[in-house]
Structures are given as C-alpha cells and as structure tokens.
C-alpha positions as CSV (number, residue, x, y, z in Angstrom):
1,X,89.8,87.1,89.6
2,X,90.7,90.5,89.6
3,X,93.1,93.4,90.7
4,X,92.1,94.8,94.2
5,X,92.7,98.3,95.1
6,X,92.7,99.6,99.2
7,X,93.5,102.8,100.1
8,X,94.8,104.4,103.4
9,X,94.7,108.4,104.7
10,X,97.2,109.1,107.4
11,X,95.9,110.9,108.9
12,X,92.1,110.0,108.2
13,X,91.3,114.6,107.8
14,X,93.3,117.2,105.3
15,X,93.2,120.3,108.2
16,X,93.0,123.4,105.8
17,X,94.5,125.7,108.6
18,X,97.3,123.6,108.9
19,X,98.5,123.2,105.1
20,X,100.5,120.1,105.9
21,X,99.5,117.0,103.4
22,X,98.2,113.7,104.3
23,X,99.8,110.7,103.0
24,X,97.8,108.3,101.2
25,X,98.7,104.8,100.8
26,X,97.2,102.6,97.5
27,X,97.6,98.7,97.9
28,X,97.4,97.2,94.1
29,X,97.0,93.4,94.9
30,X,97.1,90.8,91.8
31,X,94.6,88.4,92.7
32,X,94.7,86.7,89.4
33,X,96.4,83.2,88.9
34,X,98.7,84.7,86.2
35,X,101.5,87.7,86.6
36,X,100.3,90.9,85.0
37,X,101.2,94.4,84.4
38,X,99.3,97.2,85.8
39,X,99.4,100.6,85.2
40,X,97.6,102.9,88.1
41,X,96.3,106.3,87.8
42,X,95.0,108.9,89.8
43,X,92.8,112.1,89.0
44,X,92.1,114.2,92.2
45,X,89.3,116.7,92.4
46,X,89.4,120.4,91.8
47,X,90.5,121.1,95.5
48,X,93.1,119.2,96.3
49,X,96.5,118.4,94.4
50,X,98.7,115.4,94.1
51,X,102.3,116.8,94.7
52,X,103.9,120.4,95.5
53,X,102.8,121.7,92.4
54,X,98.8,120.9,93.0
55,X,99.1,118.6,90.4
56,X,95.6,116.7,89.5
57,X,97.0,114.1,88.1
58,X,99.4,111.3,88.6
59,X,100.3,107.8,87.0
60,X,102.7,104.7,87.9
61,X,103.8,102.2,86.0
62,X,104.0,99.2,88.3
63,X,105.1,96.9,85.9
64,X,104.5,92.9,86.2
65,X,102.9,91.9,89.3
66,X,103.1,87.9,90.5
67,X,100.2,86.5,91.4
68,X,99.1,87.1,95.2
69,X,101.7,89.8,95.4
70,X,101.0,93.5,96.2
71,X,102.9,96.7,95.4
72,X,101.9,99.8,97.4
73,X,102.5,103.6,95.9
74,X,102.5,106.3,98.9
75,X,101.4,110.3,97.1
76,X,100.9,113.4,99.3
77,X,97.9,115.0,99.3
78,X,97.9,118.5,99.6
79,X,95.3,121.2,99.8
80,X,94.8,124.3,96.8
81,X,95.4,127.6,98.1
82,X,91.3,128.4,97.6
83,X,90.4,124.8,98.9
84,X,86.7,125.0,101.4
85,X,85.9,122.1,103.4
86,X,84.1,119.7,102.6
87,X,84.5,115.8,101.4
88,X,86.6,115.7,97.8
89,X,87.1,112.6,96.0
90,X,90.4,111.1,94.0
91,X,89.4,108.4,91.0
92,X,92.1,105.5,90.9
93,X,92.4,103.6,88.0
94,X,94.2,100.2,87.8
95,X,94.7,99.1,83.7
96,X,95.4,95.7,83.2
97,X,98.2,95.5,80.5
98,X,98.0,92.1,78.2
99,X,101.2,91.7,76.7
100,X,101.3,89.2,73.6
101,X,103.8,86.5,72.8
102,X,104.9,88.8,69.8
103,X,105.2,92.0,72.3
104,X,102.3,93.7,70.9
105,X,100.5,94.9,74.6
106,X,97.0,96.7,75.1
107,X,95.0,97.3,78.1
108,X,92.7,94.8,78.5
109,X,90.5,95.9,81.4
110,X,90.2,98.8,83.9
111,X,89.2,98.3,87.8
112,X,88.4,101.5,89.5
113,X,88.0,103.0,93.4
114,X,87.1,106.0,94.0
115,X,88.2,107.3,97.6
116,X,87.0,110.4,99.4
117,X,89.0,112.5,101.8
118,X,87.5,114.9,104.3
119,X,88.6,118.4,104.1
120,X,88.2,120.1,107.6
C-alpha cells in the first residue's frame, strides 16, 4: 500500500523563446485501505520557477484523502530569465500525515517522484 504520484506536462517542452509556462498536472492517489492526510511538495531546479515570481518552491496541503480516491494540483511552470536548454528536474514529495486518536499528528512516511521537463 502506498500513495502513488503521476505527473503530466502540457505541453510535453518549456519553449525558452516563447516564455509562456507549461502546465503540469500531479495525480496524488491513496492506495491505502485507510483515509489519510497528505501533504505534497515541490522543489524545482535552479532554471525554472513555480509561479510568476520564479518561485522554487511550492507546498499543498491536501488534507484527508479516502481510500482509492485521487486529488490532482495543476502549477505553472515557468522559465528564469537566464534559463539554457536543457532537461531540468522538479522533486515531489508526498508526506503521509498519521493523525492520533488524541490529535497529536507526525509524518509518518515520505514517497517521492522526481519528474524532468525538457527545456528547448
């Protein structure tokens, strides 16, 4: 059991002459029997920002997720003003959250996917 992470560029190449940002789509899907709360964060290369502001990174509390359900989180991509082509890479990070009966909650494990984008 786990939590599975998919990712989606549209469209598939960030075009440097064109400066216009590529969506990318991330697909958390709770594949455990239980509901749990997930926490997903993204940390983007030196290159290429996560917002207007060329932000590196990003986090989004998705909160409880039911069993077999999926949540998807939809983040521009843009490219830095010295950006060269090439293939850069973004780190996502899904934290599993255990919450306790008492309401005491720590993360209690940490599945990762690391997805590249091409840079043209």
């Amino acid at each position: 059991m786990s939590i599975a992470i998919n990712t989606n560029f549209v469209p598939y190449k960030l075009d440097l002459q064109d400066k216009r940002p590529v969506q990318m789509s991330i697909e958390v899907i709770n594949r455990y029997l239980a509901q749990k709360k997930v926490i997903l964060e993204l940390m983007a290369s030196n290159q290429i920002g996560l917002n207007k502001t060329s932000a590196q990174k990003e986090r989004f509390e998705l909160g409880l997720i039911q069993p077999g359900e999926n949540k998807i989180i939809k983040v521009d991509v843009h490219p830095k003003n010295f950006a060269q082509k090439g293939e850069e890479n973004i780190l996502i990070t899904a934290t599993e959250i255990t919450v306790e009966e008492t309401g005491y909650s720590y993360p209690s494990k940490k599945f990762r996917k690391n997805a590249s984008i091409q840079l043209k």
